[in-house]
N, C-alpha and C positions, 0 to 999 in steps of 0.2 A: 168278559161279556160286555163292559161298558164300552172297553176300548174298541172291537168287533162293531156295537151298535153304532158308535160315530165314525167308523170307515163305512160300512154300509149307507148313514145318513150320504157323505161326502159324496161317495159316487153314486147315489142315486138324484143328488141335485147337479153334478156333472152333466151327467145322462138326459135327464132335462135340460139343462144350459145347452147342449151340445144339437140334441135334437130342435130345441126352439129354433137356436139360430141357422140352422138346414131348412127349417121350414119358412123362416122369412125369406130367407133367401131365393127360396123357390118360389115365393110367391109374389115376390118383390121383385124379382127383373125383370127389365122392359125392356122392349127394344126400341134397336138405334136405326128410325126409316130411313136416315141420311146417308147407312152407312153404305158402303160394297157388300153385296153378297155372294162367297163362292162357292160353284154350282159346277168345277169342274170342267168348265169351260172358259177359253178368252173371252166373256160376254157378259157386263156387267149386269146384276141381274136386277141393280136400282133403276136405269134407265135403259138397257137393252142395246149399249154402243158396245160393239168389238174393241177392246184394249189389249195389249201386252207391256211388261214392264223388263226392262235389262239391268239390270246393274254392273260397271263395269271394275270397281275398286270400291271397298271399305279400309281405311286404314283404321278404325276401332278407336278406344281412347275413351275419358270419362263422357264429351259428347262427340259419336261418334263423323271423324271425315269422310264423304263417302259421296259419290258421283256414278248417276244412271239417266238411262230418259224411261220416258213413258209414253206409248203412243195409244190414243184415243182418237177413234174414226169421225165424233163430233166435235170435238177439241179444234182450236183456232189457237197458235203457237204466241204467248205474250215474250218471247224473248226474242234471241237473232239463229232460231232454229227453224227448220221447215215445217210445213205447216203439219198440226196434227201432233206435233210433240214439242212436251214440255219435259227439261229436266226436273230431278229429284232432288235439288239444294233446296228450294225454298218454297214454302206457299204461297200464295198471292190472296190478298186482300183489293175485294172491288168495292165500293160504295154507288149506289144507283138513287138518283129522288124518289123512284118509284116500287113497286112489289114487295113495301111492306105491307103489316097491318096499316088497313084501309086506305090501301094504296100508297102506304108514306115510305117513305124511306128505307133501305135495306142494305145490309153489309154482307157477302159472300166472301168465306174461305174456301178457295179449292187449295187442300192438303195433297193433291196428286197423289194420294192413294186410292182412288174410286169414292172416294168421300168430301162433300160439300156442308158447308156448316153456316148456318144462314141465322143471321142475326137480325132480326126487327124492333126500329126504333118504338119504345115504351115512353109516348108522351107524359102517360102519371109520373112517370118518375125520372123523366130526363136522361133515361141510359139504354144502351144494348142488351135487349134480354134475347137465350137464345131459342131459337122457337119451338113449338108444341112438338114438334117430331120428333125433337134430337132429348135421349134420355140420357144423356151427357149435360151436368152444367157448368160450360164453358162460360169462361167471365170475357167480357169484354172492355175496354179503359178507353177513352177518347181523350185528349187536350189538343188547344189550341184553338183559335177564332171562332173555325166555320171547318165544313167538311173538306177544304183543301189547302189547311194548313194548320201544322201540327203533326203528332204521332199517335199511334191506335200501340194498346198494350194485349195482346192475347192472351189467358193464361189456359192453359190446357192441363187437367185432372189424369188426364189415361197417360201421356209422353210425357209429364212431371216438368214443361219446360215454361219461360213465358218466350215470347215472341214480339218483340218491337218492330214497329213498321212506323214509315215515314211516309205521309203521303206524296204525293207526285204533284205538286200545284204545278209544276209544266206542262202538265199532260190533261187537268182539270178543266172540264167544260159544266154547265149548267146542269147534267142530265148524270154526268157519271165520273167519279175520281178514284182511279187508281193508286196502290201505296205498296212499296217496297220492302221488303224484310234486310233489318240493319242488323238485329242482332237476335240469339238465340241462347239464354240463360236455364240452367238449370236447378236447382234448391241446395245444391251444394258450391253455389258461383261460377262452374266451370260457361265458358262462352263462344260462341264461336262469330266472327264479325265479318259483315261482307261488307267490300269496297266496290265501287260502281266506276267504271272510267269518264261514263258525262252525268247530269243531272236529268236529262232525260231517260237513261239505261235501264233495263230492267235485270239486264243480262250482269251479274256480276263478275268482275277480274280479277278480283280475288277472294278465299275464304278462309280464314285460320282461327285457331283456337287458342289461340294465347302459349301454347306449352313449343312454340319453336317450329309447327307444322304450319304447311298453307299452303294452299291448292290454287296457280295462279291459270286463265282461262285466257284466250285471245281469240276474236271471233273475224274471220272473213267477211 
């Protein structure tokens, strides 16, 4: 009977443990206004532009090789692609002086997934926090001078990856400094590293992961 009474106790605070954490759960997730919504249609439902996405090769692997475009009907191409499409190798980090909080300062990730991640500069405390929409907390890192020289560290909770970027001080005016993605790290070291043919490029020539593979690109 004793032993009876303490299986009983056991799965009855199971049962509790199990249902608590179903109910936080339920009442704890937010949503992501940043993110893409699909709706069964090519037509994003965050901002109402027509997209499609191709993928033409994944070769797989701890992080995976793999080459697609994307076309988005308000998209403006930052590579040596036509306009309206961008490939799916790398994100792009923009810095602008303006359309933060109170009008200061602001960092855009477009992830070319239908998803934009907007970071605004936090005068209290000297860093990138990411803002009130995104129920994601993506960290942000900056070093170096000034906003156009040095590198931005991304690190991302959902994709388990961090993300190095080197800004573009060639391309850097007063108003807005673009930055490049060099490398793309995992929690288990694996990497994958992009070479750029000039220092102005955004387009990379090549991308490999360390294990012997490497995807080389040559553009018209």
């Amino acid at each position: 009977d004793a032993m009876r009474d303490k299986l009983i106790l056991i799965v009855t605070m199971l049962a509790v443990l199990i249902s608590g954490r179903v109910a936080a759960d339920k009442y704890q997730t937010s949503i992501n206004h940043n993110g893409a919504c699909s709706i069964g249609c090519p037509i994003s439902a965050a901002d109402g532009r027509f997209y499609f996405n191709m993928r033409f090769f994944d070769l797989g692997g701890p992080l995976p090789l793999r080459f697609g475009l994307r076309y988005g009907l308000n998209e403006n191409s930052t590579t040596q692609l036509i306009n309206h499409f961008q490939n799916t190798l790398q994100p792009y980090l923009r810095w602008e002086s303006t359309g933060g909080v109170d009008n200061g300062p602001l960092i855009t990730l477009d992830m070319h997934d239908g998803e934009e991640i907007h970071f605004p500069y936090d005068t209290a405390t000297s860093s990138w926090k990411p803002d009130d929409a995104s129920s994601i907390r993506y960290v942000l890192k900056e070093t170096g001078a000034d906003y156009k020289t040095g590198y931005f560290y991304f690190m991302d909770p959902v994709r388990q990856c961090v993300y190095i970027f080197e800004k573009m001080t060639i391309a850097a005016t007063e108003t807005v400094c673009s930055s490049r993605l060099l490398y793309v790290i995992d929690r288990n070291g694996n990497r994958l590293t992009y070479t750029y043919p000039e220092d102005w490029s955004y387009s990379p020539s090549s991308v490999s992961d360390g294990l012997g593979r490497k995807l080389d690109f040559t553009y018209d």
